[in-house]
Legacy VTK file of the C-alpha trace (Angstrom):
# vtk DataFile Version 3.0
C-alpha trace
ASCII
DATASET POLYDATA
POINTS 113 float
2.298 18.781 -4.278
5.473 20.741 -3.875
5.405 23.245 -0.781
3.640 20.565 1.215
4.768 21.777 4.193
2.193 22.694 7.102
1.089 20.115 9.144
-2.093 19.548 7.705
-0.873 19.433 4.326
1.446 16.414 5.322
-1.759 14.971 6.667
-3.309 15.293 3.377
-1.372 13.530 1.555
0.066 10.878 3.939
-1.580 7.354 3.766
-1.455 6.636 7.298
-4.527 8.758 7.613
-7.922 8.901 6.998
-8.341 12.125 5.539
-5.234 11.116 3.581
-6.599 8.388 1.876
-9.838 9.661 1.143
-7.202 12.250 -0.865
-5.499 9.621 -2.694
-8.719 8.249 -3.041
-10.339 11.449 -4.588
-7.822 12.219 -7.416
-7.680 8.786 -8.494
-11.145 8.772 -8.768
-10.631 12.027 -11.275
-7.697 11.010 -12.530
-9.804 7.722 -14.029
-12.637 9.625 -15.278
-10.437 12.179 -16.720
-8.819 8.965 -18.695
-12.122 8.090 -19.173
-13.149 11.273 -20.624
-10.348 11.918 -23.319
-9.796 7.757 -24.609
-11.189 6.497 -27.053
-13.992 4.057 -25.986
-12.563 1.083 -28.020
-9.748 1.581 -26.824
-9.458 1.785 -23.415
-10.005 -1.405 -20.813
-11.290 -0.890 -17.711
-9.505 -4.044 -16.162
-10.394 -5.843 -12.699
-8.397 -8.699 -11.887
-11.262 -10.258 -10.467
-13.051 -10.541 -14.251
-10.101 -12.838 -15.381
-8.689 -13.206 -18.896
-11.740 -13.108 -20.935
-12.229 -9.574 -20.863
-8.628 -9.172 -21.221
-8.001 -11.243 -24.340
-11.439 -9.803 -26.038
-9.842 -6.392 -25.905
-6.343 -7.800 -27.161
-7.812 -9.979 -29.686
-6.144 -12.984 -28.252
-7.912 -16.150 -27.102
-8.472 -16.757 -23.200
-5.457 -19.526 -22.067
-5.955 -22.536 -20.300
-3.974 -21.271 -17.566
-5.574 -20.075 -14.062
-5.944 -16.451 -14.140
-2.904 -15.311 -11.986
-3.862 -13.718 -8.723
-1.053 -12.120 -6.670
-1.371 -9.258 -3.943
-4.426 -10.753 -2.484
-5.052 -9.033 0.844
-3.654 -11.331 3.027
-0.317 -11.143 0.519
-0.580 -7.390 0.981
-1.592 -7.858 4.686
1.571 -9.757 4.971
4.016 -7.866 2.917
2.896 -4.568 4.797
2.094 -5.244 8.516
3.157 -8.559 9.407
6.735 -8.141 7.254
8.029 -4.661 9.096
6.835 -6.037 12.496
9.545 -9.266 11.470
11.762 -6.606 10.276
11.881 -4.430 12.869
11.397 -7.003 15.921
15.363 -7.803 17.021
16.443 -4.237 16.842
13.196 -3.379 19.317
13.481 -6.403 21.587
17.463 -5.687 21.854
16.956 -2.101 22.660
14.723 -2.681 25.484
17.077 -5.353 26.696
19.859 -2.714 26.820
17.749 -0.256 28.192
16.659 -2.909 31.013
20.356 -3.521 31.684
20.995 -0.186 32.260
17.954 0.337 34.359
19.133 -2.630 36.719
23.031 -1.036 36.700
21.416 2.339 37.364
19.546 1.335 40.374
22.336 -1.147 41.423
25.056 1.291 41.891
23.594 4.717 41.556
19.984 4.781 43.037
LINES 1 114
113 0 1 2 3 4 5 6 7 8 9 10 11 12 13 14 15 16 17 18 19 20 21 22 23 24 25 26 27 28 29 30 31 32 33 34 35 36 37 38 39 40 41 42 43 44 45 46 47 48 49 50 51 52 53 54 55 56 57 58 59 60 61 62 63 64 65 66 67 68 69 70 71 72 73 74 75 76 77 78 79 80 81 82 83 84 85 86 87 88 89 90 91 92 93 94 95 96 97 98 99 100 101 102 103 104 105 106 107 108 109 110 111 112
């Protein structure tokens, strides 16, 4: 919300955190059943990826392909866009920094200390 600005508010609503999540968590879960309170039964879906097409094609009338049932962002696709990617990312700026930092260290005690 707007005016989000004490410390615990940011907590709220930040994802890093528990209590954050179980926020994001909580007004999804009433966002959804305030979808599922005001649409119309047939016709609203209430889709998981893990049913497949049928479901999907009986509510759009269509007939089920012969096709796999695509299934992207698995967890470890999410795993590895979202931890393993910014840790690749990030890496050579971190490892040079401490290299600099090093070489200063060693000049510091060199010629100063």
């Amino acid at each position: 919300p707007a005016g989000a600005n004490t410390r615990a508010q940011k907590r709220a609503l930040s994802l890093r955190t528990a209590a954050g999540m179980a926020n994001a968590v909580e007004q999804f879960r009433r966002w959804e059943a305030d979808v599922k309170a005001h649409v119309p039964r047939a016709q609203l879906l209430v889709f998981h990826a893990r049913d497949g097409w049928a479901p999907l094609c009986a509510f759009l009338g269509k007939p089920v392909p012969d096709a796999p049932f695509p299934h992207v962002n698995s967890r470890e696709e999410w795993r590895t866009r979202v931890v393993v990617a910014p840790i690749v990312y990030w890496a050579p700026a971190v490892l040079g920094t401490l290299l600099l930092l090093a070489a200063a260290a060693a000049l510091l005690y060199k010629y100063v200390l």
